[in-house]
N, C-alpha and C positions, 0 to 999 in steps of 0.2 A: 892374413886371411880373415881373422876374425873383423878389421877394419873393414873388409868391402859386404862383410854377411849383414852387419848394424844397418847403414842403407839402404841396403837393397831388402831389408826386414821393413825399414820404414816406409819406404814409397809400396812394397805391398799391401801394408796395413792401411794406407790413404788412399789406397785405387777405388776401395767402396764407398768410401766418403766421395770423391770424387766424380761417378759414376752417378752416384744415387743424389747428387744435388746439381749437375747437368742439366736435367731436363726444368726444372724450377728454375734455371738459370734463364731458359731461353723465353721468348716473347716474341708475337707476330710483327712483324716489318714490311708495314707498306709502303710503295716504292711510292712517290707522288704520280700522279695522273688528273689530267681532268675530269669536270662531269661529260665533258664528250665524248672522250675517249674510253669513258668508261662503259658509258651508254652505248658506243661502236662495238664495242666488245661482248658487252652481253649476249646471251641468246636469248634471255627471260629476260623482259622490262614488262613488267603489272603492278596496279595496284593491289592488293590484295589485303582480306582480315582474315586473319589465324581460327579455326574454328576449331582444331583437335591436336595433340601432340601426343605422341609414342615414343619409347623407348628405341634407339637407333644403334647399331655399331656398326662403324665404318669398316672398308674392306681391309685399312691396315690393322685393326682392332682397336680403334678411338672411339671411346664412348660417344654420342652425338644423339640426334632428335631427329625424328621422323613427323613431319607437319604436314596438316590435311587442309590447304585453305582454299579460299570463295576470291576466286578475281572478279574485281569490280572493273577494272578497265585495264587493257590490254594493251601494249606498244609492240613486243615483238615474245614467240610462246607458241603452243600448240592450240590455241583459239578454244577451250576448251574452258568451263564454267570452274571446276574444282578440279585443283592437281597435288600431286606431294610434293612436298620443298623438305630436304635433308641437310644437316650443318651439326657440326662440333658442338657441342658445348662449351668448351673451353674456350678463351677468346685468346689464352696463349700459343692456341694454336689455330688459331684465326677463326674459331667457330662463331658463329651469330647464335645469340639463345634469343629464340620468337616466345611474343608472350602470346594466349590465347584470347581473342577477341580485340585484339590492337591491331592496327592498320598498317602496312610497310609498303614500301615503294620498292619491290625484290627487283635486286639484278643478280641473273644468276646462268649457272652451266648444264646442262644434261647431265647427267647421274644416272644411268639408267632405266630406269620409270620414273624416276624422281627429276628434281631440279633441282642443285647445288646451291645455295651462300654462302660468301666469307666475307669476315669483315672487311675484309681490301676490295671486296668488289662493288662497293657502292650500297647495298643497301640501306635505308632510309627508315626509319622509327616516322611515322608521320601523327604525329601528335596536335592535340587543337592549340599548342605555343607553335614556337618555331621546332621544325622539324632538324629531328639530329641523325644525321649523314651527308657525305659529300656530297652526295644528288638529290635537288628536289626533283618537282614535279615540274615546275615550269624549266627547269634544265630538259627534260626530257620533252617537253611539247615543243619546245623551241628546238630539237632533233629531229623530233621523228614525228610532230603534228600532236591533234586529239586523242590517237588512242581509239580505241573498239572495245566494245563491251560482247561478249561472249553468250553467244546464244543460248539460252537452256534447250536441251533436246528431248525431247520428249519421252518419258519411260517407255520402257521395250510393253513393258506389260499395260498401257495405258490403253483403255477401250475405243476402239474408235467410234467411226458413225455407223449406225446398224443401218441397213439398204434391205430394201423388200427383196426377196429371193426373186430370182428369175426362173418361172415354172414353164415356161415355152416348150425346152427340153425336154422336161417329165411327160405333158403330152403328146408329144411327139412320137416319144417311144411308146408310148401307152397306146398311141392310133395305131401305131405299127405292127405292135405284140397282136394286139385286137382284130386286126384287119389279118392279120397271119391263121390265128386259131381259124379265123371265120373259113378263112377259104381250105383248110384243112377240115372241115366239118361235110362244108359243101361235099368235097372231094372222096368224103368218105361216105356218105351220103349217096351221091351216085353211083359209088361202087357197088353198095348195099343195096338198090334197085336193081341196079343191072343182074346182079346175083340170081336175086329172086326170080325177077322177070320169067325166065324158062321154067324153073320147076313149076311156074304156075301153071304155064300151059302144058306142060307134061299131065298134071294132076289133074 
């Protein structure tokens, strides 16, 4: 007995050893794929620069980053000037970390209000050397053309053009109001004659 309790003492004193160095074991594993096929896949192909970064946790509870950027030109996206793009941090677990004010060629997934990256999905560091990711730019124009640039829209609160009022209306009703008292006067007026009229000749 006491030979099967040593074992089976040893394999549980390793199970945490074991458990707790698991995850440090593992590493992202992209499958190969082309730039075409990557760029077919996307839902989000833009250029874009990183303007802001927030603190992010995903819905499995993976730390990650919440990114605020400016497209500059647009291939496939919600046509939209500035959107969020969300990703892991970690690259063990395929997250992409965007730097702020650097440029990328984002391919990526709907996320909710956001737009997803991983590092197996293509995205591109687009640097003034050679760009480092499986997809340039000219992979993707030779896809899917030039690309669109995304409209700015105008602030809700933005002033417009001031136009002279249209006063037509105000006199309209004003001759109406006016012309009403008038004939109300008259009307009273002849009443207040008629009235008189007899007592005078009574008198």
């Amino acid at each position: 007995m006491r030979r099967l309790l040593l074992p089976l003492l040893a394999a549980l004193l390793a199970l945490p050893v074991v458990v707790l160095t698991a995850p440090a074991a593992q590493a992202c594993s992209c499958a190969v794929s082309s730039p075409a096929r990557l760029v077919d896949r996307a839902a989000l192909v833009a250029q874009v620069e990183v303007a802001a970064r927030d603190e992010h946790t995903s819905a499995d509870g993976m730390a990650g980053s919440r990114y605020d950027v400016v497209v500059r030109r647009e291939w496939k996206g919600p046509g939209q000037q500035r959107i969020a793009v969300v990703s892991r941090d970690d690259s063990a677990s395929c997250g992409v970390r965007l730097a702020v004010g650097r440029e990328y060629l984002l391919l990526g997934t709907p996320a909710g209000d956001a737009w997803r990256v991983e590092l197996c999905g293509g995205t591109t560091v687009l640097a003034s050397g050679t760009p480092q990711g499986s997809v340039t730019v000219a992979d993707v124009e030779d896809r899917l053309g030039a690309g669109t640039t995304p409209a700015t829209a105008p602030a809700a609160d933005e002033p417009g053009e001031l136009r002279p009022a249209d006063d037509r209306g105000w006199w309209t009703l004003t001759g109406g109001v006016a012309g009403l008292l008038l004939a109300v006067l008259l009307v009273a007026l002849v009443v207040a004659l008629v009235r008189r009229g007899p007592g005078r000749r009574a008198g």
